[in-house]
N, CA, C and O of each residue as an XYZ file, in Angstrom:
748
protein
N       6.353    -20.737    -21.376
C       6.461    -19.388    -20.903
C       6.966    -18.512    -22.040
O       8.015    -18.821    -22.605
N       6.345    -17.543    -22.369
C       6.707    -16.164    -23.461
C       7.564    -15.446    -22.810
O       7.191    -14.745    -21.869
N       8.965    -15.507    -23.237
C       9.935    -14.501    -23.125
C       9.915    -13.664    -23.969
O       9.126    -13.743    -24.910
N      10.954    -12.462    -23.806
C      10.654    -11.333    -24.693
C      12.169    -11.542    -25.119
O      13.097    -11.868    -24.378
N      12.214    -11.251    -26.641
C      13.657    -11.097    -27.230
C      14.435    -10.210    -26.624
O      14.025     -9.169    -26.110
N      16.037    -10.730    -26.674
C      16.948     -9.980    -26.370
C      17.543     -8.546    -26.588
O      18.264     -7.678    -26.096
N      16.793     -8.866    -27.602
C      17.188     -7.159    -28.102
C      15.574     -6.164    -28.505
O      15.600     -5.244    -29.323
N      14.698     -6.447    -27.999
C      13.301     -5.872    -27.544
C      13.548     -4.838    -26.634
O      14.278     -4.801    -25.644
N      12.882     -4.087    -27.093
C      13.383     -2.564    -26.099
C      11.778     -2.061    -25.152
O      10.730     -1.762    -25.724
N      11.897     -2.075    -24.236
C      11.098     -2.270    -23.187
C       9.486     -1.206    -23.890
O      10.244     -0.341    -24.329
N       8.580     -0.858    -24.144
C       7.745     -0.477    -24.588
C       6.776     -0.080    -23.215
O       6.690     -0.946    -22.344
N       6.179      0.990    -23.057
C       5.726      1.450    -22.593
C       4.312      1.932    -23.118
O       4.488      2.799    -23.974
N       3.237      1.722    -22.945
C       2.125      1.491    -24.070
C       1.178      2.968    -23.420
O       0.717      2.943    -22.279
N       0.985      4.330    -24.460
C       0.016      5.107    -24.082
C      -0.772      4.760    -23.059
O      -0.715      5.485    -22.067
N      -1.690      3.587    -23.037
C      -3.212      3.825    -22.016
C      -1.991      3.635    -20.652
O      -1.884      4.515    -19.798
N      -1.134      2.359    -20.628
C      -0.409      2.689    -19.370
C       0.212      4.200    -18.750
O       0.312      4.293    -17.526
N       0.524      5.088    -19.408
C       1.326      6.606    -18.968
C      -0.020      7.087    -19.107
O       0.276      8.205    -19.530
N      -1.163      7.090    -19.076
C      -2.587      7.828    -18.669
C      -2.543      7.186    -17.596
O      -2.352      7.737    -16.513
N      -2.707      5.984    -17.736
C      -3.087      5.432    -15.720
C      -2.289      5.948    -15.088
O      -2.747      6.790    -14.316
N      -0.786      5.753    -15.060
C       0.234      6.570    -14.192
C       0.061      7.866    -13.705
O       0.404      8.210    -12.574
N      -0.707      8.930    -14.919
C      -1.139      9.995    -14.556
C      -2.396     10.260    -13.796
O      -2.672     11.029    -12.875
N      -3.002      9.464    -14.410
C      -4.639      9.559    -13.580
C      -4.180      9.381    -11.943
O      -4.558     10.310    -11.228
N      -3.575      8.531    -11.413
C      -3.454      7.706     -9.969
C      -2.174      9.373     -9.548
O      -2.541     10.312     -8.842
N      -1.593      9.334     -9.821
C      -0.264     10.483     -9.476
C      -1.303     11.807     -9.360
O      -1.189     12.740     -8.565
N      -2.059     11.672    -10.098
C      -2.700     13.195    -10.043
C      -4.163     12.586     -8.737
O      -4.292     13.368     -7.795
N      -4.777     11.792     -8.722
C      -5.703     11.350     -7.732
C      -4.723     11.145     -6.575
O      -5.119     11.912     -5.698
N      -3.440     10.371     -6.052
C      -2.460     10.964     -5.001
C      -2.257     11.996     -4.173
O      -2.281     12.214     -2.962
N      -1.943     12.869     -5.695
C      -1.390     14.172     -5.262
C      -2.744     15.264     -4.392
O      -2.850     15.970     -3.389
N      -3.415     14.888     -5.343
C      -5.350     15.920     -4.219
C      -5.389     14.991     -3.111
O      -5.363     15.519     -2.000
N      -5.453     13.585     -3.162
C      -4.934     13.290     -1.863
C      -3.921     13.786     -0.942
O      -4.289     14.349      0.089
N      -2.499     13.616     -1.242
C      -2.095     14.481     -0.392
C      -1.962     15.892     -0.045
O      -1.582     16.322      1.044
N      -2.348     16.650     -1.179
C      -2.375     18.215     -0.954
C      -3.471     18.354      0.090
O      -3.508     19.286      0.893
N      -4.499     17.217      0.020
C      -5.722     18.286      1.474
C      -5.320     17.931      2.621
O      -5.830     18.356      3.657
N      -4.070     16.863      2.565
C      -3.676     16.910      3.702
C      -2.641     17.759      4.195
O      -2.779     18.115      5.365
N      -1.793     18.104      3.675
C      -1.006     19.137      3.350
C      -1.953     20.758      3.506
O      -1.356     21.777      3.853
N      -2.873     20.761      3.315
C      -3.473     22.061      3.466
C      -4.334     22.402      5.006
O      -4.887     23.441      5.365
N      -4.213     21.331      5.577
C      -4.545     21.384      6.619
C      -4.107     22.331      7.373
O      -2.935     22.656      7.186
N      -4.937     23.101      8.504
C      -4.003     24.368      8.904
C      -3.309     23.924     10.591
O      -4.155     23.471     11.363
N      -1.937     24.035     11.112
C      -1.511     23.960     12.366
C      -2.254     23.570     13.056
O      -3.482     23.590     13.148
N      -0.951     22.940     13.917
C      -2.574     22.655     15.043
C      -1.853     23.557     16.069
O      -0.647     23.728     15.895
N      -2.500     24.194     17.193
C      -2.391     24.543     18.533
C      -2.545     23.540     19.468
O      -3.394     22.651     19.406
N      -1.484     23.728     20.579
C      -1.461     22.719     21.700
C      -2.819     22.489     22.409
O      -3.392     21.445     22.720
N      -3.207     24.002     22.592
C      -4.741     24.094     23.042
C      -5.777     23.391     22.991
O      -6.678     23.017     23.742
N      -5.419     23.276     21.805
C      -6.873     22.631     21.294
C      -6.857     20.947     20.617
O      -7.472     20.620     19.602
N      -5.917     19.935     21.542
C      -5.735     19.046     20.935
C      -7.133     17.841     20.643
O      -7.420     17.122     19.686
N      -7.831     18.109     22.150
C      -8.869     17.407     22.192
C      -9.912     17.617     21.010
O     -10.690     16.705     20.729
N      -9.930     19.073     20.174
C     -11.066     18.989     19.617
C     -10.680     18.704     18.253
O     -11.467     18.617     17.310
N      -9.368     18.558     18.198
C      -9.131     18.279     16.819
C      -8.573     16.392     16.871
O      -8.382     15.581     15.964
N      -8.491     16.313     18.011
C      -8.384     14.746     17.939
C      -9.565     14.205     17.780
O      -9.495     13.121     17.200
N     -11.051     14.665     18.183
C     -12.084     13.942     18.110
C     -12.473     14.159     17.099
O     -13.443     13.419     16.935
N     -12.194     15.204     15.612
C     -12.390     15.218     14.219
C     -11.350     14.155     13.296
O     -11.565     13.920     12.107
N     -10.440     13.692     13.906
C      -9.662     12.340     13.063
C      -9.805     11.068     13.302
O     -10.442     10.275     12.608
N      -8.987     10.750     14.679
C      -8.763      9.203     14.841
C      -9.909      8.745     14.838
O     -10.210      8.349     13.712
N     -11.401      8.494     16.239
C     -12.592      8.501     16.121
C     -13.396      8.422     14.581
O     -14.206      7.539     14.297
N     -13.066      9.329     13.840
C     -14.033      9.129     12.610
C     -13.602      8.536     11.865
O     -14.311      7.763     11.221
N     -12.152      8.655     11.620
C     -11.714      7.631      9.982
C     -11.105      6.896     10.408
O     -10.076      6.873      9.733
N     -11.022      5.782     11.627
C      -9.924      4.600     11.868
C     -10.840      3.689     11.236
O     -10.218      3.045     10.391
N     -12.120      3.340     11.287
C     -12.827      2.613     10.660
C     -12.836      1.834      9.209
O     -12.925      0.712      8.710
N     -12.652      3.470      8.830
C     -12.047      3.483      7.221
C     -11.015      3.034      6.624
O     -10.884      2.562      5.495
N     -10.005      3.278      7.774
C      -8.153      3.254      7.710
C      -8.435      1.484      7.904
O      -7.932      0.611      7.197
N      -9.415      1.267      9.111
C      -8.965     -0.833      8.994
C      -9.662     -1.105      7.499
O      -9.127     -1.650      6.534
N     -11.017     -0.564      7.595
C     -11.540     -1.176      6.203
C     -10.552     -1.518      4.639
O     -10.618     -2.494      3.892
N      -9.639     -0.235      4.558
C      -9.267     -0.080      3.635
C      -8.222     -1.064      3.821
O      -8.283     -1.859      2.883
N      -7.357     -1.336      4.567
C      -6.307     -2.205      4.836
C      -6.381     -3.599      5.459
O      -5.361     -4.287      5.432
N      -7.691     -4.160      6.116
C      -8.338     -5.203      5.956
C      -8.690     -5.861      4.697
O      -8.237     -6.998      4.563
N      -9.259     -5.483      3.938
C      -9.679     -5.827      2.097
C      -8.132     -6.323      1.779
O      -7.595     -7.431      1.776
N      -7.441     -4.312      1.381
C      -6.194     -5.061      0.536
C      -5.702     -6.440      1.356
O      -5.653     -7.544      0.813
N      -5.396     -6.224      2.562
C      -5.022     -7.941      3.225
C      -5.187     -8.910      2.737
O      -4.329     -9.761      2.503
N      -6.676     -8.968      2.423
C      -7.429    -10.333      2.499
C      -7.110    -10.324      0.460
O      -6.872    -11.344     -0.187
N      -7.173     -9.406      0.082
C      -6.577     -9.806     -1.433
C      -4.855     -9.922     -1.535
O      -4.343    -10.626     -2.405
N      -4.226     -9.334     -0.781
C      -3.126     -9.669     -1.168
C      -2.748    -10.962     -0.660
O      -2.116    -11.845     -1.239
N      -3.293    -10.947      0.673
C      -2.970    -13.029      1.011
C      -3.625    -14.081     -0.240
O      -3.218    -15.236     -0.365
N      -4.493    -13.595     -0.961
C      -5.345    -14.324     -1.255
C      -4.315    -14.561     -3.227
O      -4.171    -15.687     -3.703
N      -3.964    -13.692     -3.727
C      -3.264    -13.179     -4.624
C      -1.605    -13.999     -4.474
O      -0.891    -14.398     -5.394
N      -1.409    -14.043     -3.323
C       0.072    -14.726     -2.795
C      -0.338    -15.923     -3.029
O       0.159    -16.611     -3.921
N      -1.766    -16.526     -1.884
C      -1.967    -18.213     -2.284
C      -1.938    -18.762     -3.871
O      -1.413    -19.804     -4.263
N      -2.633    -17.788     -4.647
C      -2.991    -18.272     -6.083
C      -1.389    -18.615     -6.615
O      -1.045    -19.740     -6.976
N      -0.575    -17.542     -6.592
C       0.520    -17.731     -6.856
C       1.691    -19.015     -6.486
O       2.573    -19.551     -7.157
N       1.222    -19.183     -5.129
C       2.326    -19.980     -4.803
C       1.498    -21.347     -4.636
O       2.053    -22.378     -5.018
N       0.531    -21.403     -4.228
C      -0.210    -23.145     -4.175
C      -1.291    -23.604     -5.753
O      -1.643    -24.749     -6.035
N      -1.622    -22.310     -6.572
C      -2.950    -22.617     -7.378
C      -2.793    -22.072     -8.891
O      -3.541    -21.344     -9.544
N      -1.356    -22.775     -9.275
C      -1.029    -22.135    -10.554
C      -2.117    -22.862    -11.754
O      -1.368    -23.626    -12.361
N      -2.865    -22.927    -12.087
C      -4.142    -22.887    -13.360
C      -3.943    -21.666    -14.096
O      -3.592    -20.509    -13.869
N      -4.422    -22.606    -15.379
C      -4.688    -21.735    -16.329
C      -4.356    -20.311    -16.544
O      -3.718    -19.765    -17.444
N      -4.854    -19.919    -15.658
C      -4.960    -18.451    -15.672
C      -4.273    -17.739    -14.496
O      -4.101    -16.520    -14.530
N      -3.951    -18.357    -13.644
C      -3.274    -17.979    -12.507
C      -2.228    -16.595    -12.143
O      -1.964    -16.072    -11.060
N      -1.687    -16.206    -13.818
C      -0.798    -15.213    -12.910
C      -1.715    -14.054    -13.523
O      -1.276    -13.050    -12.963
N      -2.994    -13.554    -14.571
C      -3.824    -12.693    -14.538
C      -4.534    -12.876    -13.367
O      -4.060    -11.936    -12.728
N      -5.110    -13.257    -12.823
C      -5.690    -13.613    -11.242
C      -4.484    -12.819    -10.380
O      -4.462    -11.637    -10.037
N      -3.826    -13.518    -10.227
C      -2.485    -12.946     -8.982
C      -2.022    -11.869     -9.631
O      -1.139    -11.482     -8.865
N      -2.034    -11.289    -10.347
C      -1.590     -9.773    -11.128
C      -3.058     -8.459    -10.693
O      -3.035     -7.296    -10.289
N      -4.315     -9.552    -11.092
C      -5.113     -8.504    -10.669
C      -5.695     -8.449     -9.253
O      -6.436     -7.530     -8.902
N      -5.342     -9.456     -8.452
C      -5.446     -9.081     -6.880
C      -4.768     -8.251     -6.005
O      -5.117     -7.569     -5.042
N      -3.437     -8.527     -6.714
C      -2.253     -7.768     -6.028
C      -2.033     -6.284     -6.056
O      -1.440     -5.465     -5.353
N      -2.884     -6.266     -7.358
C      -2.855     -4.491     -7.932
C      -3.959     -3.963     -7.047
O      -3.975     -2.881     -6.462
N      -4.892     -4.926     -7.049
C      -6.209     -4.187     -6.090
C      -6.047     -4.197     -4.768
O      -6.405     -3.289     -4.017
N      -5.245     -5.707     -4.288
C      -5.062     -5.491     -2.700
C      -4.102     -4.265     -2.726
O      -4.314     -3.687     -1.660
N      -3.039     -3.506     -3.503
C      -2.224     -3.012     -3.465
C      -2.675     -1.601     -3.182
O      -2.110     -0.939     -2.310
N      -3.858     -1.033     -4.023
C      -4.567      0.167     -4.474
C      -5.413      0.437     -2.506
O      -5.293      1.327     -1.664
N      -6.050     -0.625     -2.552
C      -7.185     -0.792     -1.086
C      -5.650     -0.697     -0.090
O      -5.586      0.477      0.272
N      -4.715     -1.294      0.337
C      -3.209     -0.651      1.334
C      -3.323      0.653      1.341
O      -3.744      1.389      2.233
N      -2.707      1.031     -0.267
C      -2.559      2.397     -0.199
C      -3.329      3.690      0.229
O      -3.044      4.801      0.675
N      -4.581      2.905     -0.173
C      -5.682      3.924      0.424
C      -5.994      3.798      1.768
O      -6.414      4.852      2.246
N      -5.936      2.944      2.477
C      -5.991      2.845      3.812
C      -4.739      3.692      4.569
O      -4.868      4.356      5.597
N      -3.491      3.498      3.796
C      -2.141      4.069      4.694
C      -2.957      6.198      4.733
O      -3.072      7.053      5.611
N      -3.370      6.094      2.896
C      -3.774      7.498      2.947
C      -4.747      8.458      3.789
O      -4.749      9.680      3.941
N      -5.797      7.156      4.409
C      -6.640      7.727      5.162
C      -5.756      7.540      6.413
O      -6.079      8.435      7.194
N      -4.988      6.934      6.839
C      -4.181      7.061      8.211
C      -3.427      8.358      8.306
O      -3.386      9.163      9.236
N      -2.829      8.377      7.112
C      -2.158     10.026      7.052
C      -3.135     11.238      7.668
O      -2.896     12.005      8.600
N      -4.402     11.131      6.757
C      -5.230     12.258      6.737
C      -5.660     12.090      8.054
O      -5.762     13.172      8.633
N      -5.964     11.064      8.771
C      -6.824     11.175      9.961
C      -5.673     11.749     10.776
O      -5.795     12.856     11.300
N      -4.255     10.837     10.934
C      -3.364     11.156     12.013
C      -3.058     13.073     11.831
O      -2.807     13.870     12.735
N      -3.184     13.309     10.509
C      -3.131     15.306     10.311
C      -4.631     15.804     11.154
O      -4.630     16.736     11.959
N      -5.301     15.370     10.964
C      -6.731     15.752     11.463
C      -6.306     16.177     13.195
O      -6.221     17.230     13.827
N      -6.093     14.580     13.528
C      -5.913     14.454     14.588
C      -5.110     15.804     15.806
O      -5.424     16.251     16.910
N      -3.795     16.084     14.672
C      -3.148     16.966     15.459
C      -1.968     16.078     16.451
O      -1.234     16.635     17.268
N      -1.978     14.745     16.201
C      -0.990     13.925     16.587
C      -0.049     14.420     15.829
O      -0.391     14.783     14.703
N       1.748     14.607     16.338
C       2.496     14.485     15.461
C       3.028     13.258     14.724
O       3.325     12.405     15.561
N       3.282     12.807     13.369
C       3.081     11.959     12.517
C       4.294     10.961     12.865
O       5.341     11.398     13.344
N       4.102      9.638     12.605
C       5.210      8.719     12.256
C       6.030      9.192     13.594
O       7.108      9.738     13.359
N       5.578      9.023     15.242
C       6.112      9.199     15.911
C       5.802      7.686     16.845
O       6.254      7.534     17.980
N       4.863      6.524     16.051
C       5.576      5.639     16.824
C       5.680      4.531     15.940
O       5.432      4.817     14.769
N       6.057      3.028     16.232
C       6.479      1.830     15.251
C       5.065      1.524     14.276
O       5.271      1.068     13.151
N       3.876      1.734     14.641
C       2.521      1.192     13.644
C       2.798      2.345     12.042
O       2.864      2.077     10.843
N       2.904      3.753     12.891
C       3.070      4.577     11.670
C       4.247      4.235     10.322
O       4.206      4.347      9.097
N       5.455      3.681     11.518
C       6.824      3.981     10.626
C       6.810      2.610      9.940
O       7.413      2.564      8.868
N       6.181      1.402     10.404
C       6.194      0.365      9.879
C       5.051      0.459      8.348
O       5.343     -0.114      7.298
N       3.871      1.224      8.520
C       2.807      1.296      7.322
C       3.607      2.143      6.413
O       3.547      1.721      5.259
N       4.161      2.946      6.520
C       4.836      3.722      5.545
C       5.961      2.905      4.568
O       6.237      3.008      3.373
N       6.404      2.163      5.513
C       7.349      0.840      4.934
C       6.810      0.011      4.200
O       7.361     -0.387      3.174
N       5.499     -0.446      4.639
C       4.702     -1.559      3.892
C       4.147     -0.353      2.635
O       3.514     -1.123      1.914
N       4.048      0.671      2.142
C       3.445      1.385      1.514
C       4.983      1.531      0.417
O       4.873      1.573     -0.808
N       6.169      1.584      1.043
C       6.931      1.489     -0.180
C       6.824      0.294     -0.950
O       6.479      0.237     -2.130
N       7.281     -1.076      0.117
C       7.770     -2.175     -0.188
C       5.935     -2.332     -0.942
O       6.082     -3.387     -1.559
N       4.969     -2.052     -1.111
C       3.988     -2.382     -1.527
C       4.282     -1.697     -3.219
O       3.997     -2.337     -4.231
N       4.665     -0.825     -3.232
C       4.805      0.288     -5.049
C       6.457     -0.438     -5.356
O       6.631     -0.537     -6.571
N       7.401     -0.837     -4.714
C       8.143     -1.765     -5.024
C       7.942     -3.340     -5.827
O       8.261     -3.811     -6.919
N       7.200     -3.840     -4.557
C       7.189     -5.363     -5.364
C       6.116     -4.988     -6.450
O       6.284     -5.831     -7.332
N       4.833     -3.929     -6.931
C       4.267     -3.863     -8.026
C       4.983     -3.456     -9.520
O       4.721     -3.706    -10.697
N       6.073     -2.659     -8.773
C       6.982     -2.380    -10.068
C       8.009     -3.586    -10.258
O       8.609     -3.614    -11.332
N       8.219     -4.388     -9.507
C       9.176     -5.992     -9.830
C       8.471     -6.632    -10.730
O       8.823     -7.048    -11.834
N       6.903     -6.722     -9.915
C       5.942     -7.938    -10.618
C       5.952     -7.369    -12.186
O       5.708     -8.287    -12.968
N       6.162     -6.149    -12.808
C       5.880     -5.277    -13.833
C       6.930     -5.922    -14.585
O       6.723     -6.762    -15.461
N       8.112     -5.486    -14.201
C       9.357     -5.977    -14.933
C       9.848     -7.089    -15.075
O      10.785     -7.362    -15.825
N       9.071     -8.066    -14.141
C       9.631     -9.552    -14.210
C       9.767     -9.899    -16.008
O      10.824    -10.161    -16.582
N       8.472     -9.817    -16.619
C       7.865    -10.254    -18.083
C       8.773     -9.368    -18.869
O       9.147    -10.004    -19.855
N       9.235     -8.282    -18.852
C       9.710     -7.711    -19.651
C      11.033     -7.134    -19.278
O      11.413     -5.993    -19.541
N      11.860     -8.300    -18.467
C      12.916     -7.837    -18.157
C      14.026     -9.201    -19.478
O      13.745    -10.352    -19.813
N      15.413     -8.177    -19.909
C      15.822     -8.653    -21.112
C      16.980     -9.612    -20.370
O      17.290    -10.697    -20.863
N      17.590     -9.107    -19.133
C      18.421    -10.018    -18.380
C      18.269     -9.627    -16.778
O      17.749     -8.651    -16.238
N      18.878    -10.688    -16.292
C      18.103    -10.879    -14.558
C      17.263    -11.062    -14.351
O      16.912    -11.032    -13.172
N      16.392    -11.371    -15.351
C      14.541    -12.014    -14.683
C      14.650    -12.809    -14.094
O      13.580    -13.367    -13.852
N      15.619    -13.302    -13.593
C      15.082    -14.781    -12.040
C      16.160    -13.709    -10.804
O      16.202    -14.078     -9.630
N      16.740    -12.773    -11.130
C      16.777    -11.707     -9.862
C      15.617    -11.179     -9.612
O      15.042    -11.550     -8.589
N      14.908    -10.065    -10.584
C      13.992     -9.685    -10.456
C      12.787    -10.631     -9.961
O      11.900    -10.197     -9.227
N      12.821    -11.740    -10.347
C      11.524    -12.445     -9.811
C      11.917    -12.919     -8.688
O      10.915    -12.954     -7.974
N      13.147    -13.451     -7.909
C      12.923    -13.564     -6.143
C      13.058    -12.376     -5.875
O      12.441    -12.204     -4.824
N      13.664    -11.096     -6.323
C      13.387     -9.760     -5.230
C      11.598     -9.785     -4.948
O      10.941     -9.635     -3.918
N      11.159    -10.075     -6.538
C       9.340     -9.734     -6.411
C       9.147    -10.493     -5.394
O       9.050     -9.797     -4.384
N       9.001    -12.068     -5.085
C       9.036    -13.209     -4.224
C       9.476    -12.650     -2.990
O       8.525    -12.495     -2.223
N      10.686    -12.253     -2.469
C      10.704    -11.921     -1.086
C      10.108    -10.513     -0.975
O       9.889    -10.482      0.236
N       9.819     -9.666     -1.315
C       9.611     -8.448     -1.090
C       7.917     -8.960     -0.623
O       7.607     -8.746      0.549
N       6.902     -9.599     -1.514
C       5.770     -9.948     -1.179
C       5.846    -10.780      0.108
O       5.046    -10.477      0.993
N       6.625    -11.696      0.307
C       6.433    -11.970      1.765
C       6.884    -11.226      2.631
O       6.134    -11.294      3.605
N       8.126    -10.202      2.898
C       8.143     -9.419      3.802
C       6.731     -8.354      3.652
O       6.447     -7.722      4.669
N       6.255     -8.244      2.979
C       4.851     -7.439      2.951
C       3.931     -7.885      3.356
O       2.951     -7.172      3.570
N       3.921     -9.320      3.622
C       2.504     -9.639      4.195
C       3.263     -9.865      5.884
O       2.656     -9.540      6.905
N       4.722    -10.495      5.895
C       4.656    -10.238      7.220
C       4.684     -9.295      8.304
O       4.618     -9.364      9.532
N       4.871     -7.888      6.959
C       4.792     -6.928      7.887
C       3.411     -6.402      8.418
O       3.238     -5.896      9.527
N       2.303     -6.635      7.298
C       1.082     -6.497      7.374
C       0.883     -7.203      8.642
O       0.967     -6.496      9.646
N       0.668     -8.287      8.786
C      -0.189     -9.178     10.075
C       1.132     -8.349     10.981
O       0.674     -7.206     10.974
N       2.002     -8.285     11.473
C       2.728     -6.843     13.044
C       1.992     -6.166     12.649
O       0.846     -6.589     12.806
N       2.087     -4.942     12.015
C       1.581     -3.897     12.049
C      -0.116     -3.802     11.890
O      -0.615     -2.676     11.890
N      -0.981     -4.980     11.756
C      -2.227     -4.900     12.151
C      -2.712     -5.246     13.624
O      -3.811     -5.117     14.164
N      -1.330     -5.796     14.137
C      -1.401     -6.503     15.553
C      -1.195     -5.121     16.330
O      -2.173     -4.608     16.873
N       0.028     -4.526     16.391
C       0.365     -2.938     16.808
C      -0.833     -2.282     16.583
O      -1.351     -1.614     17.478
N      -1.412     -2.419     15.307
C      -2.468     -1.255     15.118
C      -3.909     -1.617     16.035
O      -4.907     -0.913     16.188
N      -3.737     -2.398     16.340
C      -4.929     -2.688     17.736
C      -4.684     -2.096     18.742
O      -5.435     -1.204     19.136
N      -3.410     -2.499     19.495
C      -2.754     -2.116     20.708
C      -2.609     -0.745     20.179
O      -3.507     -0.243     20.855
N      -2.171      0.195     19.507
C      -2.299      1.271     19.354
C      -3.687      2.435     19.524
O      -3.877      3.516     20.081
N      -4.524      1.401     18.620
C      -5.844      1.885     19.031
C      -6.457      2.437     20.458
O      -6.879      3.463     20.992
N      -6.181      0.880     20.730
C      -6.661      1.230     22.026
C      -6.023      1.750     23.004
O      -6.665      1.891     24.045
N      -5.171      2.012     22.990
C      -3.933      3.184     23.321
C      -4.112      4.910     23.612
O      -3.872      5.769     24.461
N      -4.602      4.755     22.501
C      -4.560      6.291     21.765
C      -6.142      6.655     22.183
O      -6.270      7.852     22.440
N      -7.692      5.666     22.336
C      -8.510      5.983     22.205
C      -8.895      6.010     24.058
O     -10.001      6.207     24.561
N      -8.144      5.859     24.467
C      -7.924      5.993     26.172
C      -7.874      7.037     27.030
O      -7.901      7.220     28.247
N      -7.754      7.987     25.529
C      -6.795      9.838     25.939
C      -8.312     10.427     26.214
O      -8.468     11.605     26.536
């Protein structure tokens, strides 16, 4: 295993602070059109509910089905299928199952604004928002594990439990997000 010297000062490499910007600025137009969305009126809940939930829940499982199936899949490599190459494999699943979450939580945002539902008013919402931190959390652990100068076996079980509370929160909150569905699509 390549450790990094003790007195190595953490390096931060140009093309990385472009990606940071590229994704922060693709975010942010993400959330500004949701944010620009105009009020809703009580009046009119029906017609603005049948322009959200109905059209993009599809999208919202798609997107958070995938990351699933890569981030379980990214966890196995890690913990049962260490080869060769194993932690570029589990580095680049985790980033992609991570990217496909996030975009799914984002289309839940946008649809639940569409909708005219008020937001994060029951456990599926407040729990995805959780899995959406603890998801930009354990990616910034997995980051620092390699280039951390002391505590790298802290940092690497926080990474370690934080990924399993993330997948166990994933399988509840995909279970809720059924029963919710069909909940909500009843109205």
């Amino acid at each position: 295993m390549n450790s990094l010297p003790v007195n190595k000062q953490l390096h931060i490499s140009p093309q990385r602070i472009i990606i940071f910007i590229f994704i922060t600025v693709v975010l942010a137009i993400m959330c500004g059109s949701v944010l620009a969305l105009p009020p809703h009126s009580s009046g009119d809940r029906a017609g603005q509910f049948n322009q959200g939930i109905p059209v993009y829940w599809p999208y919202h499982v798609l997107f958070i089905s995938i990351g699933f199936i890569l981030v379980f899949t990214g966890f196995i490599i890690a913990r049962f299928h260490k080869t060769g190459h194993w932690y570029k494999t589990h580095w680049i699943l985790e980033a992609t199952g991570g990217a496909c979450i996030l975009a799914g939580i984002f289309v839940g945002v946008y649809m639940v604004a569409l909708s005219g539902i008020p937001p994060l008013r029951n456990i599926h919402e407040i729990l995805g928002m959780i899995v959406g931190i603890l998801i930009v959390i354990a990616i910034l652990l997995g980051y620092f594990i390699k280039r951390a100068n002391e505590s790298k076996n802290v940092i690497r079980m926080s990474h370690r439990w934080v990924g399993r509370i993330i997948l166990a929160l994933l399988v509840i909150n995909t279970i809720l997000g059924f029963f919710y569905l069909l909940m909500v699509l009843r109205l």
